[in-house]
C-alpha positions in Angstrom: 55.2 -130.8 -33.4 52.3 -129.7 -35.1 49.7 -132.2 -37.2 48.6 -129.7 -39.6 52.2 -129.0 -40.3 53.2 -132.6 -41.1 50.1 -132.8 -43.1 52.1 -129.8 -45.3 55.2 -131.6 -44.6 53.3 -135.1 -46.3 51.9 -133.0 -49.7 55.5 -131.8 -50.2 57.1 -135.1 -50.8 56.3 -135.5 -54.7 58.2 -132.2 -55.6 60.8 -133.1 -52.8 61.7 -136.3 -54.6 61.8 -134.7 -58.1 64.5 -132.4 -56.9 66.2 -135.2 -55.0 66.4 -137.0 -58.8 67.3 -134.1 -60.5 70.2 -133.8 -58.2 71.5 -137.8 -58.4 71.3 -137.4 -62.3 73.6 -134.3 -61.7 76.3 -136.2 -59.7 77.1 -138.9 -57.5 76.9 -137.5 -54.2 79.2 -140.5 -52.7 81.8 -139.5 -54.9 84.4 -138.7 -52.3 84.1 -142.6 -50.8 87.4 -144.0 -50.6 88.7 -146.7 -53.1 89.0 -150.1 -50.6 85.7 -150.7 -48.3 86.0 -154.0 -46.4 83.1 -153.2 -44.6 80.2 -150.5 -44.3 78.4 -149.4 -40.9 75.3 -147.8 -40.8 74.8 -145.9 -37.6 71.8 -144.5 -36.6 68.1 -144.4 -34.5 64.9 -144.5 -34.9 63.7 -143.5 -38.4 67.3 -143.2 -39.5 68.2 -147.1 -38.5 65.0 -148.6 -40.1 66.4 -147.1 -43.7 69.6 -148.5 -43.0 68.2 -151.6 -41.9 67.0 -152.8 -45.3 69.8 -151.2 -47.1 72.7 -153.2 -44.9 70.4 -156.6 -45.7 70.4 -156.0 -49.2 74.5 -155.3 -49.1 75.1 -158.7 -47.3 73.1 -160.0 -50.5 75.1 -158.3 -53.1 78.0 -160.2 -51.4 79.2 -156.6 -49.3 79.9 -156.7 -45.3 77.4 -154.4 -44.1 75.7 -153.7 -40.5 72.8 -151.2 -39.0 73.5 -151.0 -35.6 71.5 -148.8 -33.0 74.1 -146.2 -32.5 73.7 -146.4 -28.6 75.3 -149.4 -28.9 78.0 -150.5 -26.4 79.8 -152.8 -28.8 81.3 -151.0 -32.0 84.6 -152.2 -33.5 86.6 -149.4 -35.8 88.9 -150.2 -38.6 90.9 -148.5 -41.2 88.9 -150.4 -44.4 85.5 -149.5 -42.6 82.8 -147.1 -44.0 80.7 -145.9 -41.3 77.5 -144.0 -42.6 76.2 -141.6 -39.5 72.2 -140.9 -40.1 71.2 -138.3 -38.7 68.0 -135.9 -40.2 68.8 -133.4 -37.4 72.6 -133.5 -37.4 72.1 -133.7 -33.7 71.4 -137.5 -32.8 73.7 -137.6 -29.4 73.2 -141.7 -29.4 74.6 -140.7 -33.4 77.0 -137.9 -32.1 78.3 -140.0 -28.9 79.2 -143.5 -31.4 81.1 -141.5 -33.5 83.8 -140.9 -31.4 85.1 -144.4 -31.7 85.0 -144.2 -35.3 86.4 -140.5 -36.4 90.0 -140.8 -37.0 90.5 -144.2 -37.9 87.4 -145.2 -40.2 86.0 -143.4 -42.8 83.0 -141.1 -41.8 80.1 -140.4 -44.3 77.6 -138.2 -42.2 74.2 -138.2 -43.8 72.0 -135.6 -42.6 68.9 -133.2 -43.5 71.5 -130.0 -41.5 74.5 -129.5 -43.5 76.8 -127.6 -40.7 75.4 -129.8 -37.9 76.8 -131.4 -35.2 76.8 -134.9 -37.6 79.1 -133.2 -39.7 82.0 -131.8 -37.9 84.9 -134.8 -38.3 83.1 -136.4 -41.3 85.4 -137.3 -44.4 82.2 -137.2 -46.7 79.2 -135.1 -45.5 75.9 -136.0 -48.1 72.9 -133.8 -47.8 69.6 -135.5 -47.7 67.8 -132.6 -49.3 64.6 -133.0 -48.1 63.6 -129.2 -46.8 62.5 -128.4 -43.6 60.4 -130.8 -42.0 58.3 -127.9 -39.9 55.5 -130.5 -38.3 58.7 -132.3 -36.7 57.9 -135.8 -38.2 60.7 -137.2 -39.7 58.8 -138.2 -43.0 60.5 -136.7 -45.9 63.9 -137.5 -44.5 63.3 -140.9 -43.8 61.9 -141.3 -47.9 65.0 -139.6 -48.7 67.5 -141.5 -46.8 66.3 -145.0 -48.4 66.5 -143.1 -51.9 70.1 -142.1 -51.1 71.5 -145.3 -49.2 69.9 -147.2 -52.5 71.9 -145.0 -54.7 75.0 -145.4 -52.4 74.1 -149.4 -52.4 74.2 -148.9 -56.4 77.7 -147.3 -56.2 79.0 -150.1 -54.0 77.1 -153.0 -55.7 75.8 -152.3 -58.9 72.2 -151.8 -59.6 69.5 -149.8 -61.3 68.7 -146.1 -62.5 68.3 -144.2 -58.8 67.0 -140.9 -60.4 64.4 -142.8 -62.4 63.3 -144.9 -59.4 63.4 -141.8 -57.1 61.6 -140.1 -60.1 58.7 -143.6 -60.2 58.1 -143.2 -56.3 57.3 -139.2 -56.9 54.4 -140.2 -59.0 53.3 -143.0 -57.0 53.4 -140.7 -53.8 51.7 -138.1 -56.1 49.2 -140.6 -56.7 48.0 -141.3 -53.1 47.8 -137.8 -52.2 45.9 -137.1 -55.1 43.2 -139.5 -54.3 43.4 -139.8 -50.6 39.5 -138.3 -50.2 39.0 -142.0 -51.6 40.9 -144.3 -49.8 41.8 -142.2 -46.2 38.7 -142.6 -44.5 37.9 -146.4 -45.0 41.6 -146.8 -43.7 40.3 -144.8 -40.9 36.9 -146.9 -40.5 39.4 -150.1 -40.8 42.0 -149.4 -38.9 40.5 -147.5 -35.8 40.5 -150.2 -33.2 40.5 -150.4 -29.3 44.0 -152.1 -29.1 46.2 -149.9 -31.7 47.2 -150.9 -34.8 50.1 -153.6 -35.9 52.3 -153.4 -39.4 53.3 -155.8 -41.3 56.4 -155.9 -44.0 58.3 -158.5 -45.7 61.7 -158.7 -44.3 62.9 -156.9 -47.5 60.4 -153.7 -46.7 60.6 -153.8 -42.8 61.2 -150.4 -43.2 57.7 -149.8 -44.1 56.4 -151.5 -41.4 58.7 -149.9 -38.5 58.0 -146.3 -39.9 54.2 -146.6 -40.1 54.0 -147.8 -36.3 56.9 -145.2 -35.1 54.4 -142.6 -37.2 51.0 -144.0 -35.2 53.2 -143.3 -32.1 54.9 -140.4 -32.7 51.9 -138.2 -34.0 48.5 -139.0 -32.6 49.9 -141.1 -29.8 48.0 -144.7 -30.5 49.5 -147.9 -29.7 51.1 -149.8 -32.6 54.4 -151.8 -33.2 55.3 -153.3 -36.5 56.4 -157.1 -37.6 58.2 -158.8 -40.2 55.5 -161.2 -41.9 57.5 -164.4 -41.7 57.7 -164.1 -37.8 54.5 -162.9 -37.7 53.6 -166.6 -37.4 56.2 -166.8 -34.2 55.2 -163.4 -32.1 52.3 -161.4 -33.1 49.7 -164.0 -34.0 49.1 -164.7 -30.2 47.4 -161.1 -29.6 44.6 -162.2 -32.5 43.0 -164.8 -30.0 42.3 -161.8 -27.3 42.6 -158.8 -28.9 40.4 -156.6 -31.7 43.5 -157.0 -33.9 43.7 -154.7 -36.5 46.6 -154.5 -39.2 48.2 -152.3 -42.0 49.7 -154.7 -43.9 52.5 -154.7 -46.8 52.7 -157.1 -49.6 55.0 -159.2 -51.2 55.8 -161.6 -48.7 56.1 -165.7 -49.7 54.8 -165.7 -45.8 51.5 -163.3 -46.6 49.4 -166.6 -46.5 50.1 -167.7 -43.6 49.5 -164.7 -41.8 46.4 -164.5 -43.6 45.1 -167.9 -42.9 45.1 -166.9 -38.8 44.0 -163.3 -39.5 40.7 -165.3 -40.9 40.2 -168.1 -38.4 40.7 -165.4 -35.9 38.0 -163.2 -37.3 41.0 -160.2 -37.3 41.1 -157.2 -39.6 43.6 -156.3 -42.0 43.9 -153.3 -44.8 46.7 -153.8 -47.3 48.7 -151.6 -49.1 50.1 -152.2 -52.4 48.4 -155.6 -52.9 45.4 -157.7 -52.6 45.4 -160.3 -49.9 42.5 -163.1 -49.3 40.7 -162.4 -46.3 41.3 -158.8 -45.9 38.8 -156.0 -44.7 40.3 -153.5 -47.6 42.9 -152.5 -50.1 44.6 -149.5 -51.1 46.3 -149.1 -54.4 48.5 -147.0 -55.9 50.4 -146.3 -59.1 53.4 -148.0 -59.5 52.5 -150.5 -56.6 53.9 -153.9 -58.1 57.3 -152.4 -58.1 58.9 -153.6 -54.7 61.8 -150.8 -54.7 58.8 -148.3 -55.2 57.1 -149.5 -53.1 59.4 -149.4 -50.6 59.9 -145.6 -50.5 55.9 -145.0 -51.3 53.9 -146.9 -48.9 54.8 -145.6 -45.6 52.8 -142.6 -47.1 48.9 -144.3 -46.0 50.1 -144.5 -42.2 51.7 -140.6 -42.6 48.5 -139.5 -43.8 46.2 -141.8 -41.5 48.5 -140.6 -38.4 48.0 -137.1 -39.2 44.1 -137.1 -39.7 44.0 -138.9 -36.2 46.6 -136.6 -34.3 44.7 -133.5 -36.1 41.2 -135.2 -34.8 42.9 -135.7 -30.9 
């Protein structure tokens, strides 16, 4: 793992996603899916289960039985009319690799993986590339923008929906956009953010995603303490750390529960910088092009704790 590597890795990722829409507008990569799905498993870890996390909610919307499950869980049931979707950026997940085993055979396998030829693949009955390049600082960061852009195109094959490739195409130029100006926004995000007691993210259920990624990213690069929170239950298990600690917060938009979270953040004298969105009470705000677009946003905004992580790992 190297910090000035994922910082290359981070400035890749507008003509990374350009390339990823040129190739959904050239063909449906989930093509080879079988005709009769009675239900769809997502298996995966870490990066790879917080993508299919907000994808499997937003199948159980559309009406479609879908499940993320940690894939080192003990509990997995196969079944002739399942899809199971295998995550893995490496191709070499063995929690990924190990679940499997119950599945290939007797459900249908989609592997998903950044390695074409890896370990992911061998078995599969649909292998989809994610086509992000190599990822040479070690950070899953491109792969984890590129398996949300994919599962949403494989939630539009299953359940109808939008234009993928001119989505994919919208969150280029609003990830363009931050890394274009990030000389202006990255260092009050550091002044904000740099606290004693880590840092804690905040999504709407919808966006969790962006909340999970930015803390494994805090974590994973320069080491700090952070865990993320969905804003609803925000109220029931994070606001107890305001009263004793110097509580600092990256927070998401878009939440009917932002208020509320906001309301304690002030009596408690705590500091939040949001993303995407202008909150009452916060210490700043970062916006972006594109930013009132909550599918955007969702594969954009994870980008300001990428860049924040790799400035601090690069400083340590």
């Amino acid at each position: 793992m190297d910090a000035g590597l994922f910082e290359a890795d981070l400035l890749a990722k507008p003509e990374a996603l350009g390339a990823l829409a040129d190739s959904l507008e050239a063909g449906d990569p989930f093509e080879g899916l079988p005709e009769r799905i009675d239900r769809v498993v997502f298996l995966g870890m870490g990066s790879s289960r917080y993508a299919a996390g907000v994808v499997a909610s937003r199948l159980r919307a559309s009406g479609i039985d879908a499940v993320a499950e940690y894939a080192s869980a003990a509990h997995t049931v196969p079944g002739p009319g399942t899809l199971v979707v295998a995550i893995s950026a490496t191709g070499g997940s063995r929690e990924t690799l190990d679940a499997l085993t119950r599945y290939t055979g007797t459900s249908f396998v989609l592997a998903m993986t950044n390695k074409p030829g890896s370990a992911v693949t061998e078995g599969a009955d649909l292998v989809v590339p994610m086509s992000a390049g190599e990822e040479r600082g070690g950070v899953a960061c491109r792969t984890f923008q590129h398996t949300l852009a994919l599962l949403l195109a494989l939630m539009s094959r299953l359940a109808g929906g939008g234009d993928v490739p001119a989505l994919v195409r919208r969150a280029a130029e609003a990830t363009a956009d931050l890394l274009d100006r990030r000389d202006d926004w990255l260092k009050t995000a550091s002044d904000v953010l740099d606290g004693p007691h880590g840092v804690y993210a905040i999504a709407p259920a919808e966006r969790l995603s962006s909340a999970e990624q930015s803390a494994l990213m805090f974590r994973e690069g320069p080491r700090r303490q952070a865990d993320a929170c969905e804003t609803g239950d925000w109220a029931h298990v994070d606001v107890y750390l305001t009263k004793t600690y110097d509580y600092r917060a990256l927070m998401f938009p878009g939440s009917r529960y932002d208020e509320q979270a906001m309301e304690w953040i002030r009596q408690r004298g705590s500091t939040v910088l949001a993303v995407g969105g202008e909150l009452d009470g916060q210490a700043a705000s970062i916006r972006y092009r594109h930013d009132d677009a909550p599918e955007v946003a969702l594969l954009t905004e994870t980008l300001v704790a990428e860049l924040l992580a790799a400035s601090w790992w690069a400083r340590a």
